[in-house]
Backbone as ProteinMPNN parsed JSONL, in Angstrom:
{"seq_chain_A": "XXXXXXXXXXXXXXXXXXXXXXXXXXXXXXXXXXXXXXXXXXXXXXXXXXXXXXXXXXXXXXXXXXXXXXXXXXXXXXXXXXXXXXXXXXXXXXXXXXXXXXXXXXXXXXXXXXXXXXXXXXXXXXXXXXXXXXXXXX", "coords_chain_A": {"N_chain_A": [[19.371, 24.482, 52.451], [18.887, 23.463, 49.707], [19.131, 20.804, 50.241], [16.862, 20.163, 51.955], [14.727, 21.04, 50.054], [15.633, 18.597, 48.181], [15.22, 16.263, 50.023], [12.948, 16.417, 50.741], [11.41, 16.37, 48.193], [11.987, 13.719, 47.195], [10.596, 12.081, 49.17], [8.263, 12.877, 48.692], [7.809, 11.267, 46.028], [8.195, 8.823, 46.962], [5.99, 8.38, 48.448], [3.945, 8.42, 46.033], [4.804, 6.586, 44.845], [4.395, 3.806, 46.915], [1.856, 3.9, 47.008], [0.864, 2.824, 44.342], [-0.196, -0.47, 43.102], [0.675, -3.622, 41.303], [-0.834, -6.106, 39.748], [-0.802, -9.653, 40.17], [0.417, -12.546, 39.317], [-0.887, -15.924, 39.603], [0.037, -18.971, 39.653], [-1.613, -21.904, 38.617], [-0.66, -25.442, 39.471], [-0.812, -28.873, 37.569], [-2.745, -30.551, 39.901], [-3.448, -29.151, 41.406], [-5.485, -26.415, 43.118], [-7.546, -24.78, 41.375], [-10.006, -23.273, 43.078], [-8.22, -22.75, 45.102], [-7.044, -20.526, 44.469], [-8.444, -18.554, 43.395], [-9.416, -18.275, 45.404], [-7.234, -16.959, 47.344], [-6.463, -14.573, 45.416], [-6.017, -11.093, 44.242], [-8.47, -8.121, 43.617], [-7.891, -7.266, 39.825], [-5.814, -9.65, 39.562], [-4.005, -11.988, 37.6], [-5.038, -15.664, 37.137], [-3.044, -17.921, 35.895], [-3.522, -21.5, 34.634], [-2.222, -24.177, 34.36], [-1.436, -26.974, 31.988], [-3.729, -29.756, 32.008], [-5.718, -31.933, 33.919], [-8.846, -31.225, 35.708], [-10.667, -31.065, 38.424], [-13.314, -29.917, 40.117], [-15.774, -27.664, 41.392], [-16.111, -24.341, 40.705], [-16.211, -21.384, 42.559], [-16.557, -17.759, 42.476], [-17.207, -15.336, 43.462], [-16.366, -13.009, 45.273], [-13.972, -11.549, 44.696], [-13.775, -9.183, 42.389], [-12.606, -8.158, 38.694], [-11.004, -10.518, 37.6], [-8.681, -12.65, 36.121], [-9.03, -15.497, 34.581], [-7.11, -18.184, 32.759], [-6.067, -20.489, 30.757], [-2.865, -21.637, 30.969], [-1.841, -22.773, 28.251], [-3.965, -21.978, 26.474], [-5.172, -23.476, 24.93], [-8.126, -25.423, 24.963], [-8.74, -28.253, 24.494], [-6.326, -28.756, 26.057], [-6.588, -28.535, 28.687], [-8.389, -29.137, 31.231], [-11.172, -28.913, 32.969], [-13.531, -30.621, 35.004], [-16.837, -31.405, 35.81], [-16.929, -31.673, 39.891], [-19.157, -31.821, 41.492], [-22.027, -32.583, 39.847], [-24.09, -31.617, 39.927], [-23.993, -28.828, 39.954], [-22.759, -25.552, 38.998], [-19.633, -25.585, 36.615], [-17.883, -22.964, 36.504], [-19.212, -20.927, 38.641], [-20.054, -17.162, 38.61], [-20.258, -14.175, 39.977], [-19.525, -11.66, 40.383], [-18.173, -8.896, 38.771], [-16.661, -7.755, 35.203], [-14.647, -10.549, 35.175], [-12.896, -12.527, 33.344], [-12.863, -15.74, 31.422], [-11.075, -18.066, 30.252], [-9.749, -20.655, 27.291], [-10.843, -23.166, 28.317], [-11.738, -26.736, 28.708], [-14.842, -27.491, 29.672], [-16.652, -29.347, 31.618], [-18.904, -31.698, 32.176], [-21.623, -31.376, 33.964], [-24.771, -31.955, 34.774], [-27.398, -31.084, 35.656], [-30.075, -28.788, 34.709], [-30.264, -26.606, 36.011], [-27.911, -25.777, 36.642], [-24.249, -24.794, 35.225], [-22.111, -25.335, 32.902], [-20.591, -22.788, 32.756], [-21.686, -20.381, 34.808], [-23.16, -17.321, 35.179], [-23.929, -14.696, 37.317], [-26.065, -11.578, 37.988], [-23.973, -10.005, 37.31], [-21.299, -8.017, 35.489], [-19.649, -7.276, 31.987], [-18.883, -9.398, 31.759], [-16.197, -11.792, 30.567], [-16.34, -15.164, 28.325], [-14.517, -17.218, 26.846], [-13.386, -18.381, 23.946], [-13.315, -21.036, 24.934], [-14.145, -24.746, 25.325], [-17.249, -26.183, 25.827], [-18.277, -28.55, 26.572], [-20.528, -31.745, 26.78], [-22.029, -30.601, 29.066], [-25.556, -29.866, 30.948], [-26.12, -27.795, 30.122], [-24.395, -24.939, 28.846], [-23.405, -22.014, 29.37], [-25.343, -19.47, 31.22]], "CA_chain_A": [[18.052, 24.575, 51.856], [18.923, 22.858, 48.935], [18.971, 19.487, 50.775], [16.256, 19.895, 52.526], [13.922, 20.597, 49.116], [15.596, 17.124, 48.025], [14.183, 15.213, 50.695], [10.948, 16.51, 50.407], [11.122, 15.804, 46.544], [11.934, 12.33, 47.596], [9.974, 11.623, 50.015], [6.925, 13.226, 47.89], [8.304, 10.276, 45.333], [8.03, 7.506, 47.46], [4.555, 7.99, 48.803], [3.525, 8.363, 45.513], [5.025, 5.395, 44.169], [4.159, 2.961, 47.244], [-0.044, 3.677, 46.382], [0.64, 1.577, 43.176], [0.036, -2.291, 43.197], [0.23, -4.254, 40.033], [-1.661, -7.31, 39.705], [-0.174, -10.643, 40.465], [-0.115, -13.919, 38.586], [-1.025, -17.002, 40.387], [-0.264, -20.181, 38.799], [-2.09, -23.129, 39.259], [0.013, -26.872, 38.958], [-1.62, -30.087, 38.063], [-3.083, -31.083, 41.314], [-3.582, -27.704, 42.326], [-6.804, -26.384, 43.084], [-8.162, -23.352, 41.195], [-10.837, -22.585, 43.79], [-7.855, -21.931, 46.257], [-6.258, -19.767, 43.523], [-9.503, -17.486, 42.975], [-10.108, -17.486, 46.784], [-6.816, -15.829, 47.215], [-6.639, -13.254, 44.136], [-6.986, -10.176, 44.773], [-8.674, -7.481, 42.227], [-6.659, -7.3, 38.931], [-4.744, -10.966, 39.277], [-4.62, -13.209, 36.745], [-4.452, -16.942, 37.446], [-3.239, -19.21, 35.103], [-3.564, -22.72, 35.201], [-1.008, -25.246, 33.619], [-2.632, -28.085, 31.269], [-3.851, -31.216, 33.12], [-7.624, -32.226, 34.337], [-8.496, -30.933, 37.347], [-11.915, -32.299, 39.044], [-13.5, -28.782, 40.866], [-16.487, -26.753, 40.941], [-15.109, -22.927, 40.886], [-17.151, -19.76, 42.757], [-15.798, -16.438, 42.041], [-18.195, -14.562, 44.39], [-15.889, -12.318, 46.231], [-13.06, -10.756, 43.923], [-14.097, -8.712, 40.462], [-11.735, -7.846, 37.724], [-10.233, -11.548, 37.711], [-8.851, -13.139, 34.656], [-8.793, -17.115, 34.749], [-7.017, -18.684, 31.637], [-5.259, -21.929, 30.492], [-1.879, -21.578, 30.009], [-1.669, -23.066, 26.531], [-4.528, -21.114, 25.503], [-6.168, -24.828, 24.283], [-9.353, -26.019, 25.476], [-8.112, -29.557, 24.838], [-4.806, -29.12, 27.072], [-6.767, -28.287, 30.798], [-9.74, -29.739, 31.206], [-12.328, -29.013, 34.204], [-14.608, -31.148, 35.111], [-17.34, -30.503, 37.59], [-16.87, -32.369, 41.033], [-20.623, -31.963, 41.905], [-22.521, -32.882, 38.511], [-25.123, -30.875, 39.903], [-23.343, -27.948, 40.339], [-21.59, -25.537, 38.125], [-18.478, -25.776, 37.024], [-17.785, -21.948, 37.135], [-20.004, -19.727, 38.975], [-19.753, -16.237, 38.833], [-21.052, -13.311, 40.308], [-19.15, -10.498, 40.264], [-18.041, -7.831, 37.273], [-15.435, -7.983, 34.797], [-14.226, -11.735, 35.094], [-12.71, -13.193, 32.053], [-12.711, -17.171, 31.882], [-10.273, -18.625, 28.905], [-8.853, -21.709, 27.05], [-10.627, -24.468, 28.516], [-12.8, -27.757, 28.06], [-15.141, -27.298, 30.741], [-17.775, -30.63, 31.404], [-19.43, -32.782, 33.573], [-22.777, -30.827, 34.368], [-25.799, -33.14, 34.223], [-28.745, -30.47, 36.079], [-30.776, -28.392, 34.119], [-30.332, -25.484, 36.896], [-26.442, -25.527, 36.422], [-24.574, -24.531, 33.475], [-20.55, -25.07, 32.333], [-20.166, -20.98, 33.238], [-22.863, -19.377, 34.981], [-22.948, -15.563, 35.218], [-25.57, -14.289, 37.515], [-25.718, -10.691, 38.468], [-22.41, -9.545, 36.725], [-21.221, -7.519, 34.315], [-18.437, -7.247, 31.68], [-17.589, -10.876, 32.108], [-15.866, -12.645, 28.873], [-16.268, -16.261, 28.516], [-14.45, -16.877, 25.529], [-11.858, -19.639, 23.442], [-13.596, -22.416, 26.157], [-15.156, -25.942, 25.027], [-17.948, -26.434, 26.808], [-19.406, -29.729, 25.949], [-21.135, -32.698, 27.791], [-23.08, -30.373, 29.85], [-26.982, -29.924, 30.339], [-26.201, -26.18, 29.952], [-22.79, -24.384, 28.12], [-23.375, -21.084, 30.303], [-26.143, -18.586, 31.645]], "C_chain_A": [[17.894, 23.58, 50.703], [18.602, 21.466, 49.211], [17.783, 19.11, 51.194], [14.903, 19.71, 51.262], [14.387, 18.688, 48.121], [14.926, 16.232, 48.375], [13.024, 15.39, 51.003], [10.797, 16.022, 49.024], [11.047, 14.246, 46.936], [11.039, 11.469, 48.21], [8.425, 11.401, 49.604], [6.9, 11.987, 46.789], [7.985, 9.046, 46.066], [6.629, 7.423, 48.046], [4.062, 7.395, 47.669], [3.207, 7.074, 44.808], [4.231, 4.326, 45.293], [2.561, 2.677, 47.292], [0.054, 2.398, 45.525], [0.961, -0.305, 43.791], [-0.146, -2.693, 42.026], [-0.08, -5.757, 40.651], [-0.448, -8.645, 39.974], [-0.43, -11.57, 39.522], [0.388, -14.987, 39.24], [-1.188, -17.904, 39.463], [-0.808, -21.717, 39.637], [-1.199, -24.267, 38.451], [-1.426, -27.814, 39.12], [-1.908, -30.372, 39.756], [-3.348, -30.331, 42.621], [-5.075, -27.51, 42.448], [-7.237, -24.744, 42.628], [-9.089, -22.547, 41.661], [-9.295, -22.205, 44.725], [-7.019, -21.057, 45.704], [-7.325, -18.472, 43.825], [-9.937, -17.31, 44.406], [-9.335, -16.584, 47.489], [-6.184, -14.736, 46.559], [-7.255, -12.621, 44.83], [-7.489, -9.529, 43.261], [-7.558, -7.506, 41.257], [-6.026, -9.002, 38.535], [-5.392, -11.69, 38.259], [-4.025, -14.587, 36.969], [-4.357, -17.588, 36.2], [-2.875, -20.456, 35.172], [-2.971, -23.601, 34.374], [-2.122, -26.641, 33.474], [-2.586, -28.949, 32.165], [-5.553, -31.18, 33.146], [-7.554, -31.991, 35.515], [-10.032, -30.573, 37.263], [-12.139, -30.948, 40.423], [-14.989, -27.79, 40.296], [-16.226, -25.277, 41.746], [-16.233, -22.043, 40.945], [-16.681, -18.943, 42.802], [-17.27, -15.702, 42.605], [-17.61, -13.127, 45.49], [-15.002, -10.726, 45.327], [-13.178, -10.463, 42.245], [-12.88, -8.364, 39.894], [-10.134, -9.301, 37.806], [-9.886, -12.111, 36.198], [-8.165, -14.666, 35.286], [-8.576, -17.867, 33.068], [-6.288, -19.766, 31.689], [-3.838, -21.32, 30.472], [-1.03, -21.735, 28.248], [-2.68, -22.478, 25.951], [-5.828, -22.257, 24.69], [-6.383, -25.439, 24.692], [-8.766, -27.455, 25.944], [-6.807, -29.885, 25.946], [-5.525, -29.405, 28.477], [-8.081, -28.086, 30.28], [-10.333, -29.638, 32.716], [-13.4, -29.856, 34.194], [-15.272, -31.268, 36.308], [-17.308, -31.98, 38.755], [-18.157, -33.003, 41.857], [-21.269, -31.848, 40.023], [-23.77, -31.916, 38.259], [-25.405, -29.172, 40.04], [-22.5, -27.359, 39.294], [-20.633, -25.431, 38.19], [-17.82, -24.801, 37.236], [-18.984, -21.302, 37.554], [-19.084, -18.682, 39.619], [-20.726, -15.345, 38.669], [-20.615, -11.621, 40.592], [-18.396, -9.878, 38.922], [-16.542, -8.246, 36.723], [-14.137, -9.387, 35.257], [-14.295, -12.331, 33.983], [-12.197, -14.993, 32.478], [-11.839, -17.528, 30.492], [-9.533, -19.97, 28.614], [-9.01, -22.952, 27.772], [-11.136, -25.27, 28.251], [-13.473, -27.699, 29.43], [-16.526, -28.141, 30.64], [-18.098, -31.14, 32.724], [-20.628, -32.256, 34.505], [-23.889, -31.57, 34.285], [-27.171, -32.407, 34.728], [-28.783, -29.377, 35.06], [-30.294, -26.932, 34.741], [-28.663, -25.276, 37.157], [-26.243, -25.576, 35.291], [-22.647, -25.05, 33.962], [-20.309, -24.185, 33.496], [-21.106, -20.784, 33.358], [-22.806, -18.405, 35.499], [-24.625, -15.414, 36.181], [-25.057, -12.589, 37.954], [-24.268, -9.709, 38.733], [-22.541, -8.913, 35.206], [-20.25, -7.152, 33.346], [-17.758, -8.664, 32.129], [-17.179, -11.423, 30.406], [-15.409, -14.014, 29.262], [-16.029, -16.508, 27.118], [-13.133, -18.253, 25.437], [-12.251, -20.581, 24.57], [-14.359, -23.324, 25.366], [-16.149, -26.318, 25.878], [-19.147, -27.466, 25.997], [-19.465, -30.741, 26.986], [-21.875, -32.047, 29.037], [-24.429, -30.382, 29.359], [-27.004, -28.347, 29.668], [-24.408, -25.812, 29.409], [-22.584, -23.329, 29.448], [-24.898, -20.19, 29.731], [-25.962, -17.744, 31.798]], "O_chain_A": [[16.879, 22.884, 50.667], [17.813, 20.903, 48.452], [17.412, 17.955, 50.989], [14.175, 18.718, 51.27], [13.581, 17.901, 47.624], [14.212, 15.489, 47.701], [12.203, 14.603, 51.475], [9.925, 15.176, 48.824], [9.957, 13.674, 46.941], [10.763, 10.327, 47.844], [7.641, 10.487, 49.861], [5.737, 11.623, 46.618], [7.364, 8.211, 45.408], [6.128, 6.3, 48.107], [3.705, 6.218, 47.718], [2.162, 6.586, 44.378], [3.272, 3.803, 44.727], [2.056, 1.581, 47.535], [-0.431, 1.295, 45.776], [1.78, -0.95, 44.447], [-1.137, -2.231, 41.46], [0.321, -6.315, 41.672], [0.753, -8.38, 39.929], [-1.468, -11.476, 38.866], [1.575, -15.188, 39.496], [-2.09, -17.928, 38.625], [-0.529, -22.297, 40.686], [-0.98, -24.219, 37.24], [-2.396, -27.81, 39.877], [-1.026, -30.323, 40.614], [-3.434, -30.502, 43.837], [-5.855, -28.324, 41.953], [-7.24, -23.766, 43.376], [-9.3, -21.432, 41.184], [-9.362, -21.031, 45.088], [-6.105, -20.7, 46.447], [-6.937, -17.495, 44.465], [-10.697, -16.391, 44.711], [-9.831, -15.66, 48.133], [-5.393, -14.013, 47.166], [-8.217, -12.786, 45.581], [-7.201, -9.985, 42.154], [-6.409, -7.718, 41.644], [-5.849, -9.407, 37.386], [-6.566, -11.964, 38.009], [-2.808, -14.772, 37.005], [-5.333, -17.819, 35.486], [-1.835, -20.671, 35.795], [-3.619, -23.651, 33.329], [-3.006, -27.128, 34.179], [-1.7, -29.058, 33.013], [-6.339, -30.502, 32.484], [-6.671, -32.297, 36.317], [-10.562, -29.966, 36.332], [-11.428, -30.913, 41.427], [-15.188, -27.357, 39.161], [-16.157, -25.095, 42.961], [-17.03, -21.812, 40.036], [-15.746, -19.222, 43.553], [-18.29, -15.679, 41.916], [-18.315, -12.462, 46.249], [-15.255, -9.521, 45.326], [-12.854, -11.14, 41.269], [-11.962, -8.25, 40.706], [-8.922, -9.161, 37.967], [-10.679, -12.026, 35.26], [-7.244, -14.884, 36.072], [-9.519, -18.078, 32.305], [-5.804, -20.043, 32.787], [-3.775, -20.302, 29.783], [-0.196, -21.166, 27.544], [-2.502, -22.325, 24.743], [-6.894, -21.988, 24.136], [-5.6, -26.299, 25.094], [-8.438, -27.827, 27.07], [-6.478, -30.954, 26.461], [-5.162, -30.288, 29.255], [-8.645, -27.376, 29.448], [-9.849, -30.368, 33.58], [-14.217, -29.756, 33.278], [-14.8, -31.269, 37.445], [-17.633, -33.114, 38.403], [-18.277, -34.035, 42.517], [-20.842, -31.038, 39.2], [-24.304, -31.53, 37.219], [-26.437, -28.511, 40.165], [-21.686, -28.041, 38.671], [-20.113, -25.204, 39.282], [-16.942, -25.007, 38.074], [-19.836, -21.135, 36.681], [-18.149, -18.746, 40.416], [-21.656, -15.335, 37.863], [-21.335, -10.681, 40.927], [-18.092, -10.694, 38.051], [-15.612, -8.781, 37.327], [-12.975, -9.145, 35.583], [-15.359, -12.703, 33.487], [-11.489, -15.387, 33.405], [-12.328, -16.926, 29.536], [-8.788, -20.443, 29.472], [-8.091, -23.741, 27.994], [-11.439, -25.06, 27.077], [-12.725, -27.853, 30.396], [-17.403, -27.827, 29.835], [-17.678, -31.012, 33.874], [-20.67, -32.623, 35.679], [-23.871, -31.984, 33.126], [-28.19, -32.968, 34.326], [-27.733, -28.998, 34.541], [-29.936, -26.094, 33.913], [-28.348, -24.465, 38.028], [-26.983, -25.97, 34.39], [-22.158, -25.063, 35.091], [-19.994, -24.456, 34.654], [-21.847, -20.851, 32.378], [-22.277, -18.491, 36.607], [-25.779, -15.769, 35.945], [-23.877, -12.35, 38.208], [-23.762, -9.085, 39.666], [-23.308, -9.089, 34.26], [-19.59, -6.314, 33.961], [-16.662, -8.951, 32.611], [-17.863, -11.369, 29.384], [-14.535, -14.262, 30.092], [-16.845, -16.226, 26.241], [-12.395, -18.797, 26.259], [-11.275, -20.939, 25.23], [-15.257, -22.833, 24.68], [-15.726, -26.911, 26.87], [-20.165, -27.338, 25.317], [-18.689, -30.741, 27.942], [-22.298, -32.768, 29.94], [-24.794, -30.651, 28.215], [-27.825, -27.92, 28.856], [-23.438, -26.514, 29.692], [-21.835, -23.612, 30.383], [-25.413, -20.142, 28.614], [-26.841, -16.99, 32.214]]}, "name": "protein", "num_of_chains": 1, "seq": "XXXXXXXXXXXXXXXXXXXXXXXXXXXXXXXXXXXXXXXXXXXXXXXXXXXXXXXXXXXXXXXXXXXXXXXXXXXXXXXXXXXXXXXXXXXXXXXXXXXXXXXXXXXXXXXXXXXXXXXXXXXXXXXXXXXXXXXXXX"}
């Protein structure tokens, strides 16, 4: 009897535990591409992206509760700049997406921004340079 309440204790133990997933962290290298970072994140992950310039306009349309930061934390280290000028350089549209630590440029339309938020909520766009656009963020 004794044995047998063991391996039920156990067993009751291991379901429990294999529910949990913790978040992942996806790093992006120079020459990497942070759209194919954020296309496969799932909820929770945080990508971070190692200094360098990297030439991309980034949609976050699919997966909420994303966090996207620099590695060094400074704007000046990792630099985005948008690929389409006309186009922003992040768009985002779903909840709780934090953007961090970068210099984010190269916007030249009126109807694009740096960071544009549409129809989201709980996003933090925060510690980013966002200069030489027509727009910072929306």
């Amino acid at each position: 009897m004794h044995k047998l309440a063991t391996l039920l204790v156990s067993t009751l133990i291991l379901i429990a535990c294999s529910g949990v997933v913790t978040a992942a962290e996806i790093i992006v290298q120079p020459g990497g591409s942070i759209q194919s970072a954020v296309s496969s994140a799932s909820s929770g992950d945080v990508i971070i992206v190692k200094s360098g310039t990297y030439t991309e306009n980034i949609r976050i349309t699919t997966t909420p509760n994303l966090i996207i930061r620099s590695e060094s934390g400074r704007p000046e280290d990792t630099i985005i700049t948008a690929k389409s000028s006309v186009t922003s350089v992040f768009y985002t549209e779903v909840n709780n997406t934090t953007i961090s630590g970068f210099k984010i440029t190269g916007v030249e339309s009126s109807s694009a921004a740096g960071a544009y938020l549409v129809r989201c909520s709980n996003c933090t766009i925060t510690n980013n340079d966002l200069s030489d656009n027509s727009l910072g963020y929306i």
